[in-house]
C-alpha positions in Angstrom: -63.7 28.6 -36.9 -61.3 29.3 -39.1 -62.8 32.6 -41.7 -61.5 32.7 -45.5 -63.9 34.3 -47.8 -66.9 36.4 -47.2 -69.0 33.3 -48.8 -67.6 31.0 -46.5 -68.1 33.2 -42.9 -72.2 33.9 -44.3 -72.6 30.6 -44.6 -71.3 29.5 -41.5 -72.6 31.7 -39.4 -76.0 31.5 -40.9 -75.7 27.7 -40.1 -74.8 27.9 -36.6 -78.2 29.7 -35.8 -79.6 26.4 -36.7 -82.8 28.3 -38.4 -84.5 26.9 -41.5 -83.9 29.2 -44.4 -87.3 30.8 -45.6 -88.5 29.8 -49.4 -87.8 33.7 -50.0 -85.1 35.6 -48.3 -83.3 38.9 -47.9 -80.5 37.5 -46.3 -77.0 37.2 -47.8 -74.9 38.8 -49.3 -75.9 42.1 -50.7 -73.1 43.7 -52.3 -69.1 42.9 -52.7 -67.4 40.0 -54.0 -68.2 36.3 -51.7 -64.3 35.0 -52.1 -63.3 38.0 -50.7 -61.3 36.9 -47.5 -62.3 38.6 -44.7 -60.1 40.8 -42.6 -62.8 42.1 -40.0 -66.0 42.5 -39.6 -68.3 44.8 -38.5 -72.0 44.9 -37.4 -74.5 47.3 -37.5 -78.5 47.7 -37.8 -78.7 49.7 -40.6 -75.6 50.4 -43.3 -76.0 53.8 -43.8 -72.7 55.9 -45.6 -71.6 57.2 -42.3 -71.7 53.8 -40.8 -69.5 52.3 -43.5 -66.8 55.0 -43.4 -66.5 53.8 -39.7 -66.2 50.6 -40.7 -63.5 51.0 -43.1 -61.5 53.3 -40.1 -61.5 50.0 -38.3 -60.1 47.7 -40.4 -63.3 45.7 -41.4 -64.0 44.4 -44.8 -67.4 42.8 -44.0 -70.4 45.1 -43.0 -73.2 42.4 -41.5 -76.2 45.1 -41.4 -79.9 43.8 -40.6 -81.5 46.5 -43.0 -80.9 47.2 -46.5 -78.3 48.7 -47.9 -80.1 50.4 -50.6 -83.1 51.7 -48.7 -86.1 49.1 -50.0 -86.6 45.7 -48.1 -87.2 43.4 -50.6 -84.8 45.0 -53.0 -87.2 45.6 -55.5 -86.3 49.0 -55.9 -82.8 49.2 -56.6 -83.1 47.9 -60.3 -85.7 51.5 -60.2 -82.5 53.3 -58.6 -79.6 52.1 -60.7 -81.9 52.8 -63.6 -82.6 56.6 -62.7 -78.8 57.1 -61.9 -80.0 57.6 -58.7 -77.0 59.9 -57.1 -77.6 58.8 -53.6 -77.6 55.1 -54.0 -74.7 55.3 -56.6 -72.2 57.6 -54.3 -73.0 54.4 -51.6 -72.7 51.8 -54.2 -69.5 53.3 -55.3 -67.9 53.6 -52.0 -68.6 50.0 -51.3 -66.5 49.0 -54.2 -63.6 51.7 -53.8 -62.9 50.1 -50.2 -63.7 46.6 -51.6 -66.5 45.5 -49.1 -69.1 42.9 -48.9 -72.4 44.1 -47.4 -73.9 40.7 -45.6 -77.7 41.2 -44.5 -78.9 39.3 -41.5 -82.5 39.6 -41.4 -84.6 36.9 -41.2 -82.9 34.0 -40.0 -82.2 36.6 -36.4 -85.7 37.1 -36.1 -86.5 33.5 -37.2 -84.5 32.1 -34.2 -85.9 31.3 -31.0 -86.1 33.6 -29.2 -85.9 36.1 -31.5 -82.2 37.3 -31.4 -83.7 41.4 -31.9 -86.4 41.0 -28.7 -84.1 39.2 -26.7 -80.7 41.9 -27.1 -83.4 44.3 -26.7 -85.1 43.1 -23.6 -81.2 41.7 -22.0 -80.0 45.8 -22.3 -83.2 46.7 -19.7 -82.4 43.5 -17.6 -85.9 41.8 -18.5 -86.2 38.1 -19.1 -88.5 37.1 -22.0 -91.2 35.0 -21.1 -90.0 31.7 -22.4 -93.7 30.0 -23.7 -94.1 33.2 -25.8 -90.5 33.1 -27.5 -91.5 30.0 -28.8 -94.6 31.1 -30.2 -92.9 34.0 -31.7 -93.9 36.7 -29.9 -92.0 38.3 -26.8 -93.6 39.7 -23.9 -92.0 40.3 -20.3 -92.7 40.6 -16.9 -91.0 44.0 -15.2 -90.3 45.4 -12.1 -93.6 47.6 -11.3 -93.1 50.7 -13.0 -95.4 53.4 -14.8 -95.7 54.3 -18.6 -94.1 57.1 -18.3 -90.9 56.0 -16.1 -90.8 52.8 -18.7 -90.7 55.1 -21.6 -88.0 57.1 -19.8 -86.0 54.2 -19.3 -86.0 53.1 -22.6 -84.8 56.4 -24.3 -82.2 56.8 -21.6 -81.0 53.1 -22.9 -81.5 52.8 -25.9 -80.7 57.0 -26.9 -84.5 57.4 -28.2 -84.5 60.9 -28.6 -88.0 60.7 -31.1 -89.6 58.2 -28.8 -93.1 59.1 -28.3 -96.1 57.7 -26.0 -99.3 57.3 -26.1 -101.6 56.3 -22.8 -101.4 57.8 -19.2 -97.8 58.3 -18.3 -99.1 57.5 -14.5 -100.6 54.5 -15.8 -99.1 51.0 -13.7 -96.7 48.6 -15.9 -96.1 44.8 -14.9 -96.2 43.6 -17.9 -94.8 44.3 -21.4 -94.7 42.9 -25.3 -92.1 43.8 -27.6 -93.3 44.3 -31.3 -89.7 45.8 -32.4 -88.7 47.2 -35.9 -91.9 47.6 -38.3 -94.2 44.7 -37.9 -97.4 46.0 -38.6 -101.0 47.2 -37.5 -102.6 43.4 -37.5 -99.3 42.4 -34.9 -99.2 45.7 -32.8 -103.3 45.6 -32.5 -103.3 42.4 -31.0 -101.0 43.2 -28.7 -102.2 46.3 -27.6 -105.7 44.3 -27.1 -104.2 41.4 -25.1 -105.5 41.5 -21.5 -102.7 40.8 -19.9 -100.2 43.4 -21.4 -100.2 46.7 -20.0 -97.7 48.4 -22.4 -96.7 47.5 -26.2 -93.2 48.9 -27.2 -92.9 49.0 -30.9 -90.2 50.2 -33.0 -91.8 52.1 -35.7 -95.7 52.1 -36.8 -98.0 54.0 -38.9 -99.3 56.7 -37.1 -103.1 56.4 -39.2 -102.9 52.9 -37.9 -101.4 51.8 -34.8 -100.9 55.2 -33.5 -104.6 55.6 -34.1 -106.0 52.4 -32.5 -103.5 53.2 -29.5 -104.9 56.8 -28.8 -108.3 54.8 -28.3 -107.0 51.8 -27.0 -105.2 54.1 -24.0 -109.1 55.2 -23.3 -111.4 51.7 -23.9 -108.5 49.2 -22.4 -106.0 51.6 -20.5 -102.9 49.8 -23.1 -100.0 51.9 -23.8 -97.8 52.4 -26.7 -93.8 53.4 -26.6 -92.7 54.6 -30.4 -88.5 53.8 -29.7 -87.8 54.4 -33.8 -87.0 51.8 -35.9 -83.0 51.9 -35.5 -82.9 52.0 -32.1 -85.4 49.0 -31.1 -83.1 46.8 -33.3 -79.6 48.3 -31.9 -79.3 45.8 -28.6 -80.7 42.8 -31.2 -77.8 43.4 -33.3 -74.9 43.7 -30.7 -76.2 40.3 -29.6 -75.2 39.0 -33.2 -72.0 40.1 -32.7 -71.3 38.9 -29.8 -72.5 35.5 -30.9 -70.5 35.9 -34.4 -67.1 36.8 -32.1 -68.0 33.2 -30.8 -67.8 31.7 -34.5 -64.8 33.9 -36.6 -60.8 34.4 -35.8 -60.9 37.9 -36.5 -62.1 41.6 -34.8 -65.7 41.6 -35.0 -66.8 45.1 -34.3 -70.1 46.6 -33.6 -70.7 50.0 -34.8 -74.2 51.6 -33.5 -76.3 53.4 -35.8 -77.2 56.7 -35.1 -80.8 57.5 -34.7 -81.7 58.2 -38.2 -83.9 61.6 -37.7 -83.4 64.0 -34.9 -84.9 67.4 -33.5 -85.2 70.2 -35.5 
């Protein structure tokens, strides 16, 4: 296609994915001016100031990032920011004007599509095939080469550069079969995977450790599940260079994706 303005790539993008908009959304554009015409884009799971400064170095004008620019996922927050003169969220908000971009997040409409565009990036960079019945239920489980807990989890931070990923279960423990909850998605979704029968590990992004981390400890010991803890940014990171490779398919311009460093590190 041909791109012209910020408004016009977002909303032709969004319609090739072919999903049904949700009643409520975060998607769209987030910050910057929609007639903007775009000059590049760039792609990234989570905007953060660093991110956008490599952005700008490589010509893009429009950041696509799947979390939120201004830390809260709804939004609801940032009215509480702007009114506090927050200094964090206005130095960001004020360097995303200075360069002139337009912040576009792609959320739910990725994670709407079957199969879920984050699981499948995510489960093409370990060379697993999601189980097609349960993409189209929503939920993404894989069969693996035979493998332990402990060689899976190894795998995945080698991949994915998980340097906080954690474990809990018997790293000798045998793995043919794996779900994917990726991101944040919640105790009721992580415990009934980590209950399912026929699932040996349950690889989530990030989870509260009083709840999922708690049923897991016991889970490991009354069902023999496992848990992997990747961290949030780097489940997401394979999802999203799948969008751009699907946006390079749509646009006449440089998409680029920029990976997000983890977010926390070792002391």
């Amino acid at each position: 296609m041909t791109t012209t303005t910020a408004g016009d790539l977002v909303a032709r993008a969004t319609a090739a994915l072919g999903v049904a908009a949700r009643p409520t959304t975060v998607d769209g554009i987030d910050a910057g001016d929609p007639d903007a015409r775009v000059t590049g884009v760039a792609v990234t799971t989570l905007a953060t100031l660093e991110v956008l400064e490599r952005a700008v170095a490589v010509g893009a004008n429009v950041v696509v990032t799947h979390e939120p620019l201004y830390y809260d996922h709804q939004g609801t927050q940032v009215p509480d920011l702007v009114a506090e003169a927050d200094p964090v969220q206005a130095a960001k908000a004020a360097y995303v004007a200075a360069h002139g971009l337009v912040v576009w997040r792609m959320h739910d409409a990725w994670h709407d599509r079957r199969p879920d565009g984050i699981d499948e990036g995510f489960a093409r960079a370990l060379g697993w095939t999601l189980d097609a019945a349960e993409a189209d239920r929503g939920t993404a489980v894989c069969d693996v080469p035979p493998t332990t807990l402990g060689a899976l989890a190894g795998n995945i931070a080698e991949t994915f550069g998980a340097d906080q990923l954690r474990c809990a279960g018997d790293p000798q423990a045998p793995v043919r079969r794996v779900a994917l909850d990726l991101g944040f998605r919640g105790f009721a979704r992580n415990r009934a995977l980590l209950r399912r029968d026929d699932v040996d590990v349950v690889v989530v992004g990030e989870a509260h450790e009083w709840e999922t981390a708690s049923y897991a400890t016991d889970a490991a010991r009354v069902l023999g599940t496992g848990l992997v803890v990747v961290g949030h940014v780097p489940s997401e990171q394979a999802g999203m260079s799948l969008f751009a490779d699907r946006l390079r398919d749509l646009v006449d311009v440089p998409v680029t994706f920029l990976a997000t460093p983890d977010l926390l590190r070792a002391a």
